[in-house]
N, C-alpha and C positions, 0 to 999 in steps of 0.2 A: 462419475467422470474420472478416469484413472491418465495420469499426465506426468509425464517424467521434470517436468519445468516446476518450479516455483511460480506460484502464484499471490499476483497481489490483488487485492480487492480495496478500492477506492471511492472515495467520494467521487462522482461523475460530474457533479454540479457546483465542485469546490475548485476555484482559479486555482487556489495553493497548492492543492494535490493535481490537478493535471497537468498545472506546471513542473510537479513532482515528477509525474511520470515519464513527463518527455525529458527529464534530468536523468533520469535512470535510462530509459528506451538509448541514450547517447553513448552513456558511459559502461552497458552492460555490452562488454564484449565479446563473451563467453555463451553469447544466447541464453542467460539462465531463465530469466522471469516470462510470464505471460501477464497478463492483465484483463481485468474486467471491475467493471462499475460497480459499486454494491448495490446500486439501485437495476441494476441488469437481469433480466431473465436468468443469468448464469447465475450471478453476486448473487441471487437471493435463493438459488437450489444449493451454492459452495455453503452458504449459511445455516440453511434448513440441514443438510446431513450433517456440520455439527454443533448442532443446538444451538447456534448462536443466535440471541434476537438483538437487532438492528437497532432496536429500541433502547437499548443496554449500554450497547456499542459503539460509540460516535469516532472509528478511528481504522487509519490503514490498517488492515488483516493483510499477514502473508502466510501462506499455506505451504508447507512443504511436507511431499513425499504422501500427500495427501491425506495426510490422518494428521498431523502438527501444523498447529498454526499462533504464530503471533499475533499484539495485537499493541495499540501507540507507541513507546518510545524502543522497546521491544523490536516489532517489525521493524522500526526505520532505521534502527543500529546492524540486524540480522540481513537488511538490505543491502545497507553500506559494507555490509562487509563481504558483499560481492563485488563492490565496483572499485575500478581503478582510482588508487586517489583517496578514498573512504576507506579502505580496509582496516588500517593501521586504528584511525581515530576510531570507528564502531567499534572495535575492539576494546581497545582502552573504555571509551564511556560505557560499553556492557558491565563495567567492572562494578560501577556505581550501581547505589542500592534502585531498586528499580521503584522503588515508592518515590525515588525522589525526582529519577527522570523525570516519570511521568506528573507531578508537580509542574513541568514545565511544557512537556509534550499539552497537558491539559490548557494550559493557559493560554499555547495558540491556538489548538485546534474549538476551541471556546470562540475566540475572537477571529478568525477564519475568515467566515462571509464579510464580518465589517472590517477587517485590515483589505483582502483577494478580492474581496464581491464573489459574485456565485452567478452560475448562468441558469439560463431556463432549463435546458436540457441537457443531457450528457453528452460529453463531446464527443463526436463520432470521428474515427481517426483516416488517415490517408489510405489510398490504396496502396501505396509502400508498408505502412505499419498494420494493417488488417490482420495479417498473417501472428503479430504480437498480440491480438485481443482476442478471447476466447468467450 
């Protein structure tokens, strides 16, 4: 799949992250990101070409330019620093040792389903935002 957008790949069935998304889907002005579920038809072909297993990985991936991709405190700094408002701060907290971000990125994405809850299925988005999920 060759795609000029940045792509995120998310938990489908995580409150936290799809409330993530439509935080982002708001404030990306610039049209940059696409999205799809990691548990998606798509999420798990983006995964398979590379090498990522699922199993490994409990965390937003963003993929850019299609061969680069991030993955927990990482992606959600590289994100922010597309959006209005986040750019300044992902910057700065990029500077930080990323062993330690991720100390923290881990300790909610840990506690996730019992802070958010989690739904049965992956949310499937408006026919406004369709054109955003790949």
């Amino acid at each position: 799949m060759r795609m000029d957008k940045k792509i995120i790949l998310f938990d489908g069935i995580c409150n936290l992250c799809n409330s993530t998304v439509q935080y982002v889907i708001k404030r990306d002005e610039n049209d940059t990101f696409r999205y799809a579920a990691l548990q998606s038809k798509t999420g798990k072909s983006l995964l398979a070409e590379r090498n990522i297993d699922i199993n490994d990985i409990d965390s937003i991936i963003l993929i850019e330019l299609n061969i680069a991709y991030y993955i927990k405190s990482t992606a959600a700094l590289e994100i922010g620093k597309n959006l209005k408002g986040l750019n300044t701060v992902s910057t700065i907290l990029l500077w930080l040792p990323e062993s330690f971000r991720n100390i923290v990125y881990d300790f909610i994405a840990k506690n996730r389903y019992k802070w958010y809850g989690k739904k049965e299925e992956c949310m499937i988005p408006t026919n406004e935002l369709k054109s955003k999920f790949i």
